[in-house]
PDB file with one MODEL, atoms N, CA, C and O in Angstrom:
MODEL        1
ATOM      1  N   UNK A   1      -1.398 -19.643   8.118  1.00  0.00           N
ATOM      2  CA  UNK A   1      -0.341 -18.676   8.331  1.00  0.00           C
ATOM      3  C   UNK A   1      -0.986 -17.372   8.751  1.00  0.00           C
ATOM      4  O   UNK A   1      -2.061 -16.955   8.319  1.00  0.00           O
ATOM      5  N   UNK A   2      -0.209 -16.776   9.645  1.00  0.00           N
ATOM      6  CA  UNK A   2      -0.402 -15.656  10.221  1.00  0.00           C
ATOM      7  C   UNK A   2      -0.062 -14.365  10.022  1.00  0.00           C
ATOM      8  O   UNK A   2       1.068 -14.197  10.481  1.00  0.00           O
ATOM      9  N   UNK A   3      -0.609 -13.127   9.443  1.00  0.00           N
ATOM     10  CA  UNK A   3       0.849 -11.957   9.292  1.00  0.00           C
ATOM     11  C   UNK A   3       0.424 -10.192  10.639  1.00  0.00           C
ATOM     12  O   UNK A   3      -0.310  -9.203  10.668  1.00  0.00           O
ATOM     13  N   UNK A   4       1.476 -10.848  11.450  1.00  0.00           N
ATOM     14  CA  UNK A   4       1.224  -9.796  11.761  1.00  0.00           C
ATOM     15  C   UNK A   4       1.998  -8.122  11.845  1.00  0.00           C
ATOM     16  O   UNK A   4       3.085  -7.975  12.403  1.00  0.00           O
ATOM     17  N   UNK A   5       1.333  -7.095  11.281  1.00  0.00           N
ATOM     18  CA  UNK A   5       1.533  -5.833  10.752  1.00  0.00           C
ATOM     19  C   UNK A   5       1.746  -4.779  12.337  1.00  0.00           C
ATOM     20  O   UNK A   5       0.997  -4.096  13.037  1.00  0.00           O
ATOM     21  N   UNK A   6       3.524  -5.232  12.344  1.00  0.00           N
ATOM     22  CA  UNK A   6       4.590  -4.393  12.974  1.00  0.00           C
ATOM     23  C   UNK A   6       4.506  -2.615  12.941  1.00  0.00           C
ATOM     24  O   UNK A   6       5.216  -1.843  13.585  1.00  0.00           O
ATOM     25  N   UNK A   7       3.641  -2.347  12.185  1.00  0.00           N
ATOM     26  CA  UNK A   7       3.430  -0.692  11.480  1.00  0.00           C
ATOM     27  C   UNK A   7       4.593  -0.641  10.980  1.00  0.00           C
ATOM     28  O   UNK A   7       5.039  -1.522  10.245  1.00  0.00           O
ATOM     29  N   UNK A   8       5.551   0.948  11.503  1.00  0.00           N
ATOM     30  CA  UNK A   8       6.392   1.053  11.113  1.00  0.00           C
ATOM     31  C   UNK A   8       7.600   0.096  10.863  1.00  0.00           C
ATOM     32  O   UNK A   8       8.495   0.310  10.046  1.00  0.00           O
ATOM     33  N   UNK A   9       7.522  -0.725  11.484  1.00  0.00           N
ATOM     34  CA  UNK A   9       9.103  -1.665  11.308  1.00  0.00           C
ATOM     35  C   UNK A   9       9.135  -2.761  10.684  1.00  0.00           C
ATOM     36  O   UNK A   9      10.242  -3.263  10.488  1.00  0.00           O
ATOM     37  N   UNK A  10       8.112  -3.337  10.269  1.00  0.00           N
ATOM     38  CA  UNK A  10       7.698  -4.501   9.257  1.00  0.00           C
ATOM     39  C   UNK A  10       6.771  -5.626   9.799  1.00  0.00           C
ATOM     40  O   UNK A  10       6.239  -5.389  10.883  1.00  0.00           O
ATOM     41  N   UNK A  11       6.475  -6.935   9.140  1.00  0.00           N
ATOM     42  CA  UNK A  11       5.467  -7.829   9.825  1.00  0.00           C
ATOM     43  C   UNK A  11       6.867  -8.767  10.290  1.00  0.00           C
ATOM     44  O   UNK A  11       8.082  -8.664  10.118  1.00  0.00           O
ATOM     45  N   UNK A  12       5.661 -10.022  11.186  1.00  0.00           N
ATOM     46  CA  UNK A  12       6.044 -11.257  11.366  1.00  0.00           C
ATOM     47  C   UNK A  12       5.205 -12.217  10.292  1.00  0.00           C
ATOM     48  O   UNK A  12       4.112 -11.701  10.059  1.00  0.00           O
ATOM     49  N   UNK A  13       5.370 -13.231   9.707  1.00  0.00           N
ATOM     50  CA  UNK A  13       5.294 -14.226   9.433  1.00  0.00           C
ATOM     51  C   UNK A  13       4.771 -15.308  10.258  1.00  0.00           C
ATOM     52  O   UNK A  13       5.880 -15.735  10.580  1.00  0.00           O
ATOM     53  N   UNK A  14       3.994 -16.059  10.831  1.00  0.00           N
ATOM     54  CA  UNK A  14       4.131 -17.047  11.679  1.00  0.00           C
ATOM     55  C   UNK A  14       3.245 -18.377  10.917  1.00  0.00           C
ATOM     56  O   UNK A  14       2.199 -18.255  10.280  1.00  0.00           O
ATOM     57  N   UNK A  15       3.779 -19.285  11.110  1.00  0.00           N
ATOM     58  CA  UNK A  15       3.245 -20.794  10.423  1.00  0.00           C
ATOM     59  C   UNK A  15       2.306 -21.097  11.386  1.00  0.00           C
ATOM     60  O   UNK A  15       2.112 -20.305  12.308  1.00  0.00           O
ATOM     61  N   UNK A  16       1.452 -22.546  11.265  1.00  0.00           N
ATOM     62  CA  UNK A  16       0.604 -22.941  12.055  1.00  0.00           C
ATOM     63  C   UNK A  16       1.305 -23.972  12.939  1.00  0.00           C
ATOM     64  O   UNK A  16       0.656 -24.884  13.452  1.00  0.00           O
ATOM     65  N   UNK A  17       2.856 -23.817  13.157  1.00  0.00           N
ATOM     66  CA  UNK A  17       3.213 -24.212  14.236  1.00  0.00           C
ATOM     67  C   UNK A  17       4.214 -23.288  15.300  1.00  0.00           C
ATOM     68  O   UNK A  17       5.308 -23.458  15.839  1.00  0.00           O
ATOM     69  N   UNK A  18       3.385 -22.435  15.275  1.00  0.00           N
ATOM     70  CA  UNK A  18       4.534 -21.024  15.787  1.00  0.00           C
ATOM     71  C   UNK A  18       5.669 -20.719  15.539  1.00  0.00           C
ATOM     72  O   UNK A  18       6.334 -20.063  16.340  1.00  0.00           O
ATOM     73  N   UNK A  19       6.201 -21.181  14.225  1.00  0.00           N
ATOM     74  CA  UNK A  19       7.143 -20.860  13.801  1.00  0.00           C
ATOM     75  C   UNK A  19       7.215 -19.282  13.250  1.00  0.00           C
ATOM     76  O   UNK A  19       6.181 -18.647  13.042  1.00  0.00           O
ATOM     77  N   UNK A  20       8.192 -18.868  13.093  1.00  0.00           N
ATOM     78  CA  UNK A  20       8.046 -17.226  12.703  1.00  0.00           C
ATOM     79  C   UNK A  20       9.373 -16.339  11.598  1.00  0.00           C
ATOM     80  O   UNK A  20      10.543 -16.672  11.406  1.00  0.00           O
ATOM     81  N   UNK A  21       8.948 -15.689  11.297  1.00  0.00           N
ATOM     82  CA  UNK A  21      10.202 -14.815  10.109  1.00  0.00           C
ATOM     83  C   UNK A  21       9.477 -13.229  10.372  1.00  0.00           C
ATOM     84  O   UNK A  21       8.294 -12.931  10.540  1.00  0.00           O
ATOM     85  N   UNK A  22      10.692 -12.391  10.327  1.00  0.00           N
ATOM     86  CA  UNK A  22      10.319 -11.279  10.470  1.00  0.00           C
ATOM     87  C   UNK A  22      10.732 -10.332   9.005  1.00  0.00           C
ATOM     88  O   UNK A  22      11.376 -10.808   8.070  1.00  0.00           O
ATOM     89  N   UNK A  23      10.416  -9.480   9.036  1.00  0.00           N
ATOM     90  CA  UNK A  23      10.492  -8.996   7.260  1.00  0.00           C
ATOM     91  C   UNK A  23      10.275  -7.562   7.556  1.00  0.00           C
ATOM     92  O   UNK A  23       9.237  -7.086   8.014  1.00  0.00           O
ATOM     93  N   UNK A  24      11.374  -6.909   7.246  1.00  0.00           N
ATOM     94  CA  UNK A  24      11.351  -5.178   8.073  1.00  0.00           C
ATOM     95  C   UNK A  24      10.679  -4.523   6.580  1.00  0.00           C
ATOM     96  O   UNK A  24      10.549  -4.952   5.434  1.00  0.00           O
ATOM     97  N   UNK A  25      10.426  -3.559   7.122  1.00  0.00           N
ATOM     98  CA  UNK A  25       9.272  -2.575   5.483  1.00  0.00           C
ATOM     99  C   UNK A  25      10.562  -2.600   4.510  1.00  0.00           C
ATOM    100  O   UNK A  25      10.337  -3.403   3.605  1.00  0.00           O
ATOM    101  N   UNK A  26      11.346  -2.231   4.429  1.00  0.00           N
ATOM    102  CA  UNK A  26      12.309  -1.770   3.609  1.00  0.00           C
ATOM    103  C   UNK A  26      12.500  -3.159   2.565  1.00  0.00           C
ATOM    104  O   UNK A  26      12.740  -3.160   1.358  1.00  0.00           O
ATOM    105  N   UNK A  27      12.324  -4.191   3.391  1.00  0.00           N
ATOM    106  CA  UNK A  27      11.958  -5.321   2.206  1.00  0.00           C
ATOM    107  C   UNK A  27      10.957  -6.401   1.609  1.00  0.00           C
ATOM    108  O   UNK A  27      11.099  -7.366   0.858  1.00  0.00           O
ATOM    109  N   UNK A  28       9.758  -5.749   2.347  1.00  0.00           N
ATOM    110  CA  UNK A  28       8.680  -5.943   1.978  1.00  0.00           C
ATOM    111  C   UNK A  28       8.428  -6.089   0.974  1.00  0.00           C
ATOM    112  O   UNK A  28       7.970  -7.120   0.480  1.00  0.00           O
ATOM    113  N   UNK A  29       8.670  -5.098   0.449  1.00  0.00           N
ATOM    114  CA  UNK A  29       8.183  -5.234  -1.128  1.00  0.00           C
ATOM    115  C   UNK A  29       8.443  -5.872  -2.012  1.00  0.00           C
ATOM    116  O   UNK A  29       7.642  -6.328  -2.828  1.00  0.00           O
ATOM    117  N   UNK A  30       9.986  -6.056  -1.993  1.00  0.00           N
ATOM    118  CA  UNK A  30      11.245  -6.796  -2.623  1.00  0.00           C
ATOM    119  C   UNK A  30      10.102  -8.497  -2.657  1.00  0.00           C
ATOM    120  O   UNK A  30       9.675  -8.996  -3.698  1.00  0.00           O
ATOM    121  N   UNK A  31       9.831  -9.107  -1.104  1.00  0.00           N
ATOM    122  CA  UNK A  31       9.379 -10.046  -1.052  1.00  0.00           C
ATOM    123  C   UNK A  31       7.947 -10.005  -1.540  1.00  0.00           C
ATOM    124  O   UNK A  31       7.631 -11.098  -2.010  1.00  0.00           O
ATOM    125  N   UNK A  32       6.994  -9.123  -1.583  1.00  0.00           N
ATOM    126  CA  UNK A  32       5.757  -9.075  -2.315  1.00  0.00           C
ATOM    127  C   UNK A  32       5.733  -9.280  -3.684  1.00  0.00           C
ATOM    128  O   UNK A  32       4.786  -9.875  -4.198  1.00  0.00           O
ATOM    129  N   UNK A  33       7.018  -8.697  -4.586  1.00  0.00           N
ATOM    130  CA  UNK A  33       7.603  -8.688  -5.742  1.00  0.00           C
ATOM    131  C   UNK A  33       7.853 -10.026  -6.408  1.00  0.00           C
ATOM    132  O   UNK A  33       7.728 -10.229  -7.616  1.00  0.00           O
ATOM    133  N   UNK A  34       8.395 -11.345  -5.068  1.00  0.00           N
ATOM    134  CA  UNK A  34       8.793 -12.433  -5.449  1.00  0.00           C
ATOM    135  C   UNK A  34       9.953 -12.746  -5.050  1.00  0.00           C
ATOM    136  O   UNK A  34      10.352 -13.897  -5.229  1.00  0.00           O
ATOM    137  N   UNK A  35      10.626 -11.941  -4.521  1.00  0.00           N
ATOM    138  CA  UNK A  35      11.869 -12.294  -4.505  1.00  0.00           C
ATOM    139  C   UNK A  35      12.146 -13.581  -3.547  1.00  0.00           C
ATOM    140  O   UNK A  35      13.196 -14.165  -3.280  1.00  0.00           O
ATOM    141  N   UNK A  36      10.932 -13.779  -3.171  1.00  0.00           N
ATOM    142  CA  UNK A  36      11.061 -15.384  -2.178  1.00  0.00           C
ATOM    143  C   UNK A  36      11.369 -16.681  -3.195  1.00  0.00           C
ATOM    144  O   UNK A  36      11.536 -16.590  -4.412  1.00  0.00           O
ATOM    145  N   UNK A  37      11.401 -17.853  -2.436  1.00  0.00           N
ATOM    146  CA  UNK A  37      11.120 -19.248  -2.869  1.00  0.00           C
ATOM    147  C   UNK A  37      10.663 -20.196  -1.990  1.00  0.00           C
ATOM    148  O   UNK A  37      11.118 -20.318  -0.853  1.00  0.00           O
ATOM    149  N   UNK A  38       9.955 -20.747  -2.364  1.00  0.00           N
ATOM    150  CA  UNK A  38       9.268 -21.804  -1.580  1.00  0.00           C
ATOM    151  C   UNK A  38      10.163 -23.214  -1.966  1.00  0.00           C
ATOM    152  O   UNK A  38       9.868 -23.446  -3.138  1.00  0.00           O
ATOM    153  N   UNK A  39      10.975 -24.091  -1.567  1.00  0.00           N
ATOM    154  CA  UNK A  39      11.576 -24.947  -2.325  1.00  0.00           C
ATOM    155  C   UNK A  39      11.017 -26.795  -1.826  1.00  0.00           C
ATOM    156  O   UNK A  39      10.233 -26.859  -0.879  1.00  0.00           O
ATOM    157  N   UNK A  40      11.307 -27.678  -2.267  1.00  0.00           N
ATOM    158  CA  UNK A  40      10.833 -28.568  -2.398  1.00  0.00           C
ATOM    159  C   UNK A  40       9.738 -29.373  -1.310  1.00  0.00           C
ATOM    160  O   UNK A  40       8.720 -30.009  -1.582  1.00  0.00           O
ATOM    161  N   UNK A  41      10.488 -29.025   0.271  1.00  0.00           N
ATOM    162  CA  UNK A  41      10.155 -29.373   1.662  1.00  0.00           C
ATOM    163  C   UNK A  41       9.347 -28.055   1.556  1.00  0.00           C
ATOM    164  O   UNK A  41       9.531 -27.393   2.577  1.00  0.00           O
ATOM    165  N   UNK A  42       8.664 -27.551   0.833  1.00  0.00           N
ATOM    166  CA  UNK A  42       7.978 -26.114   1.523  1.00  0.00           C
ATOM    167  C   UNK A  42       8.383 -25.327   2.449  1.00  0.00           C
ATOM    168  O   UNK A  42       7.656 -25.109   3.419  1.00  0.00           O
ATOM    169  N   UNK A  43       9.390 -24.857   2.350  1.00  0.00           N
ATOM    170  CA  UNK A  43      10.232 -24.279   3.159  1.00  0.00           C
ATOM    171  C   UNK A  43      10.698 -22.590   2.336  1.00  0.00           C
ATOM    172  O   UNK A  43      11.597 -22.314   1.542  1.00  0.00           O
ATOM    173  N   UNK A  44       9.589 -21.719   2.993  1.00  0.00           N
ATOM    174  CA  UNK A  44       9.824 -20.513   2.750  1.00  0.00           C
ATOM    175  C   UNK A  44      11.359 -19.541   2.938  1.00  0.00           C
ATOM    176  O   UNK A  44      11.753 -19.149   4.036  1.00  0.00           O
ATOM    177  N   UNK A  45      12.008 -19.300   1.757  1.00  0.00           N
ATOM    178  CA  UNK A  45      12.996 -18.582   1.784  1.00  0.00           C
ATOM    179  C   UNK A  45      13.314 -17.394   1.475  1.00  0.00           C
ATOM    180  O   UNK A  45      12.772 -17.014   0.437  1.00  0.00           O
ATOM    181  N   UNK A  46      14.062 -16.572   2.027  1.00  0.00           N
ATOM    182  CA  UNK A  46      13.763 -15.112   1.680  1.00  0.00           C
ATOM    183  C   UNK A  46      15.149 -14.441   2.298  1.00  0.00           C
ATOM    184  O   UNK A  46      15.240 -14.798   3.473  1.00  0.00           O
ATOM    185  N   UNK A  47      15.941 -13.836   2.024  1.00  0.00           N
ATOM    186  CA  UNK A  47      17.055 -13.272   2.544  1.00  0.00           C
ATOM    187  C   UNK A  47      17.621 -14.231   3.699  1.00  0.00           C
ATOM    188  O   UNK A  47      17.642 -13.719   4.818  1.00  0.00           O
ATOM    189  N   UNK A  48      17.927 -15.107   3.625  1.00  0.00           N
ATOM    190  CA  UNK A  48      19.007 -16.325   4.173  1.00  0.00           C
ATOM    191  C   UNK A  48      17.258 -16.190   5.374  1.00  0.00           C
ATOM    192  O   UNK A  48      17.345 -16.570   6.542  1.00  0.00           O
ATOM    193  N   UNK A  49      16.368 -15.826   5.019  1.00  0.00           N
ATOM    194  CA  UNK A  49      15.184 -16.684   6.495  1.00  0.00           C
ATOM    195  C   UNK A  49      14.586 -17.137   6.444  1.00  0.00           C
ATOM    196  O   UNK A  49      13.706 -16.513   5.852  1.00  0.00           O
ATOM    197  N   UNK A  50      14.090 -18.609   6.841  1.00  0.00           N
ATOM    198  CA  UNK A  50      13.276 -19.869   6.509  1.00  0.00           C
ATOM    199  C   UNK A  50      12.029 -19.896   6.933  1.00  0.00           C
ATOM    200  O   UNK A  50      11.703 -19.479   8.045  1.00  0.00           O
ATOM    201  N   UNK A  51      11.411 -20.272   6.285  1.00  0.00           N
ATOM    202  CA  UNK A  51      10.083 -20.302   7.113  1.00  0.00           C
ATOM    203  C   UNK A  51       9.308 -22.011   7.080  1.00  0.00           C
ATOM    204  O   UNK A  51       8.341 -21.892   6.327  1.00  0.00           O
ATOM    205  N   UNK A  52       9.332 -22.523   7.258  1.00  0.00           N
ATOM    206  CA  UNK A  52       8.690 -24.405   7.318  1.00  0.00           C
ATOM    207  C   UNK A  52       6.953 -23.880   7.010  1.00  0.00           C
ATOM    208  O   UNK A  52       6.238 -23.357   7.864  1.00  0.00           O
ATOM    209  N   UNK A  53       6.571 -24.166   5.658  1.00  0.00           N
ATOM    210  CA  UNK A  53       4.970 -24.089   5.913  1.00  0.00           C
ATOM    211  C   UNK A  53       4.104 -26.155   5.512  1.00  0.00           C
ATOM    212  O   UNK A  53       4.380 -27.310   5.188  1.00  0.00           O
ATOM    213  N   UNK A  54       3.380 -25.534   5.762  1.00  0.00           N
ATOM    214  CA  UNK A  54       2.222 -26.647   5.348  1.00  0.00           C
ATOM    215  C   UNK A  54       1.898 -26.793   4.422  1.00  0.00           C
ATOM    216  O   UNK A  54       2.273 -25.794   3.807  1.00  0.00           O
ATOM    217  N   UNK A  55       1.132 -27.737   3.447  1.00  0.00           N
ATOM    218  CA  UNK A  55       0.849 -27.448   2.215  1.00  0.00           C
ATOM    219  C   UNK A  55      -0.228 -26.839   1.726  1.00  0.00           C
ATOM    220  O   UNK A  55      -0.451 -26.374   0.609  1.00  0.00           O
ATOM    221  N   UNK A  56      -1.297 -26.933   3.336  1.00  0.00           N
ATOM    222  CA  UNK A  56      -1.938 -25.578   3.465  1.00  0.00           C
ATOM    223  C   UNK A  56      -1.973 -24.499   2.836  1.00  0.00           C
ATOM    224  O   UNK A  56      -2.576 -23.946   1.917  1.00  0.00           O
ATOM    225  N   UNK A  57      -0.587 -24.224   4.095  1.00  0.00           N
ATOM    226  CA  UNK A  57      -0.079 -22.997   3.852  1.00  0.00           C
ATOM    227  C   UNK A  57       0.314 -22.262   2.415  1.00  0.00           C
ATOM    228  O   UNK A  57      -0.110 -21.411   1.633  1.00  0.00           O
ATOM    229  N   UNK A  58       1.107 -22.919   2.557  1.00  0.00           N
ATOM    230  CA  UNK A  58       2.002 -22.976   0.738  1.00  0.00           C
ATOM    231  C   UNK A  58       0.160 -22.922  -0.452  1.00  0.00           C
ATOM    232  O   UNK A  58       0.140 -22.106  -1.373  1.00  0.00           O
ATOM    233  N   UNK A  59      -0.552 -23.432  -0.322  1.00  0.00           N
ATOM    234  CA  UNK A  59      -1.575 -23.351  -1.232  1.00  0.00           C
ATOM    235  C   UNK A  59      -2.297 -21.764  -0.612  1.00  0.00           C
ATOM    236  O   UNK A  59      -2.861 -21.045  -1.436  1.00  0.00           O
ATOM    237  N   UNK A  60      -2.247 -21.478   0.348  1.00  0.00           N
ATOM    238  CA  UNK A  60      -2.976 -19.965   0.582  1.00  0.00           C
ATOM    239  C   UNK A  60      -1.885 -18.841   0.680  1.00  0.00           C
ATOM    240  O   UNK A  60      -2.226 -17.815   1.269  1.00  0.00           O
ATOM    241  N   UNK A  61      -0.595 -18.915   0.165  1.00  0.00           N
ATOM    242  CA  UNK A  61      -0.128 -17.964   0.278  1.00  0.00           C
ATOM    243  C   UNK A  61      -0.243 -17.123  -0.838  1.00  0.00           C
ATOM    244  O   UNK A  61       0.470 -16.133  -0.670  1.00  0.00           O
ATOM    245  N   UNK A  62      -0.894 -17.100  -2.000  1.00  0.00           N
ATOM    246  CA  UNK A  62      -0.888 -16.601  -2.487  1.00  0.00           C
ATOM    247  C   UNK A  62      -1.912 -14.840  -2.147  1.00  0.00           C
ATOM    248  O   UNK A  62      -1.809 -13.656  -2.466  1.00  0.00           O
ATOM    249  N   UNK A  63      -3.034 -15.914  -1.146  1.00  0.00           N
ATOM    250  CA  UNK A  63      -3.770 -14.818  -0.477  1.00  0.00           C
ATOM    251  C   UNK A  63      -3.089 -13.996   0.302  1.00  0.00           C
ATOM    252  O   UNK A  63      -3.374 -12.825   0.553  1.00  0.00           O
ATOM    253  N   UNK A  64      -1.896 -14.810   0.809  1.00  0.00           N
ATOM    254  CA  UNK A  64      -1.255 -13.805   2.050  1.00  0.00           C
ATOM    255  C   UNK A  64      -0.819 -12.639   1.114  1.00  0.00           C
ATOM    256  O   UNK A  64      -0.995 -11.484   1.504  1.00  0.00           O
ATOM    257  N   UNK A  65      -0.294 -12.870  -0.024  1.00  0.00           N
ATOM    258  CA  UNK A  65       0.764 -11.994  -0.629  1.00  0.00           C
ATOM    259  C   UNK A  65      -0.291 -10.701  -1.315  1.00  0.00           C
ATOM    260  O   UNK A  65       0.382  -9.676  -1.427  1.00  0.00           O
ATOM    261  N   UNK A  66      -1.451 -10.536  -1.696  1.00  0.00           N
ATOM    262  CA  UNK A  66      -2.388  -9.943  -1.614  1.00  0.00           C
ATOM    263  C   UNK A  66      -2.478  -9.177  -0.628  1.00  0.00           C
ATOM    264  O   UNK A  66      -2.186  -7.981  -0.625  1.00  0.00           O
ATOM    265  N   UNK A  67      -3.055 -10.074   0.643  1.00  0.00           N
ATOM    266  CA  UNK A  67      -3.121  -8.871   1.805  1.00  0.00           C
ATOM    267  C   UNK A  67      -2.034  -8.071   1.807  1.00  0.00           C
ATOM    268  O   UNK A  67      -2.209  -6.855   1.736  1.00  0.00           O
ATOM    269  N   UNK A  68      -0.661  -8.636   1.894  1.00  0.00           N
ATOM    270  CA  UNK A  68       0.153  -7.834   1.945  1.00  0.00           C
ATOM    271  C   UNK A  68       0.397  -6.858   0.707  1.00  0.00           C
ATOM    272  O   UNK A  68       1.179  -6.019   1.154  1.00  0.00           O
ATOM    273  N   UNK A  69       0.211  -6.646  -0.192  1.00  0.00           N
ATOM    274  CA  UNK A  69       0.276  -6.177  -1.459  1.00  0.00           C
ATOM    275  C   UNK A  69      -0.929  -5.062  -1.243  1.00  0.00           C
ATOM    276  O   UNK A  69      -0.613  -3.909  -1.535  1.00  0.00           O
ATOM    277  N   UNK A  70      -2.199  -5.269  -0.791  1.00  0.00           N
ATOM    278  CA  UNK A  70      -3.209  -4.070  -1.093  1.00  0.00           C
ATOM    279  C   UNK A  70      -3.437  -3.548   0.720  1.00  0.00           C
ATOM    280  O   UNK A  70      -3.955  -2.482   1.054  1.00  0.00           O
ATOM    281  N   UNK A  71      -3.013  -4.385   1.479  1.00  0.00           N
ATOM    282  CA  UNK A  71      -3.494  -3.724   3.044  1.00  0.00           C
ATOM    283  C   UNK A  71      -1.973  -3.162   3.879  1.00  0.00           C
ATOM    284  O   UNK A  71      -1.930  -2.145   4.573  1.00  0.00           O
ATOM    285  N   UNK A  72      -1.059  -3.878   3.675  1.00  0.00           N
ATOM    286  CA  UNK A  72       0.148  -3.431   4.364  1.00  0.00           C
ATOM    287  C   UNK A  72       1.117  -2.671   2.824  1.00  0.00           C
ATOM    288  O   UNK A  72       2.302  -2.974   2.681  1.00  0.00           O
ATOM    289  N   UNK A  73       0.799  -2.235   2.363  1.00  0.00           N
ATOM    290  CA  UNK A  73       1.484  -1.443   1.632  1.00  0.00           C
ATOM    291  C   UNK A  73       0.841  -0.984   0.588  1.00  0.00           C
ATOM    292  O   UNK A  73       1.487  -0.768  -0.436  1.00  0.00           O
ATOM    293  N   UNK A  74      -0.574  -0.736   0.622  1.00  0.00           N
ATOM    294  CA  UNK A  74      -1.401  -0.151   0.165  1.00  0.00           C
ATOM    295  C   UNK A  74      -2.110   0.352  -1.375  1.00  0.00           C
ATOM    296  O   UNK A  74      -2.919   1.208  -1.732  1.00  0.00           O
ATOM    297  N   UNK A  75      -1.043  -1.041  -2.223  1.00  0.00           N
ATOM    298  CA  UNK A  75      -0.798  -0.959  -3.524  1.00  0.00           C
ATOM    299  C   UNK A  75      -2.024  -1.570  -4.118  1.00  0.00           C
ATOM    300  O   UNK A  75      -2.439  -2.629  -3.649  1.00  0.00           O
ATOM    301  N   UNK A  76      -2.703  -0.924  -5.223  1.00  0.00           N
ATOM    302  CA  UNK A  76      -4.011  -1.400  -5.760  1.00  0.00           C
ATOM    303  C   UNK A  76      -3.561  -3.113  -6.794  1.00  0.00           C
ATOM    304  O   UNK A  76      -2.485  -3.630  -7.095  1.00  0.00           O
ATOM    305  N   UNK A  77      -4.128  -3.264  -6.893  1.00  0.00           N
ATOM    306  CA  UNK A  77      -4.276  -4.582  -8.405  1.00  0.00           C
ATOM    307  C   UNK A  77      -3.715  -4.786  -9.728  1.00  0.00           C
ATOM    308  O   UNK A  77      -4.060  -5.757 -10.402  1.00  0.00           O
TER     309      UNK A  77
ENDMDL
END
């Protein structure tokens, strides 16, 4: 998985099949917080937007949520 940092207006999301979700700053955090779910098909959910990951994926997101947590919103540990 991919995140790429929109600056001001939020990231994209993208899977390792170019799939994509966009996530504006204003709820960034909300989703850094948890407010997602990953549900049975690994299928990332987040304000009615899906995301299809891998199990890959789904096993390294925890790193994603890090980057996003200390590099795109600049919050320590």
């Amino acid at each position: 998985m991919r995140v790429i940092n929109l600056d001001e207006t939020g990231i994209k999301l993208i899977n390792n099949k170019k799939g994509q979700i966009y996530i504006n700053k204003d709820d960034l955090r909300e989703f850094v917080n948890g407010k997602y779910t990953i549900d049975s098909n690994n299928t990332l959910i987040f304000k009615n937007l899906k995301l299809l990951l891998s199990q890959e994926e789904v096993n390294d997101f925890s790193t994603i949520l890090k980057y996003l947590k200390t590099e795109i919103l600049k919050e320590g540990l």
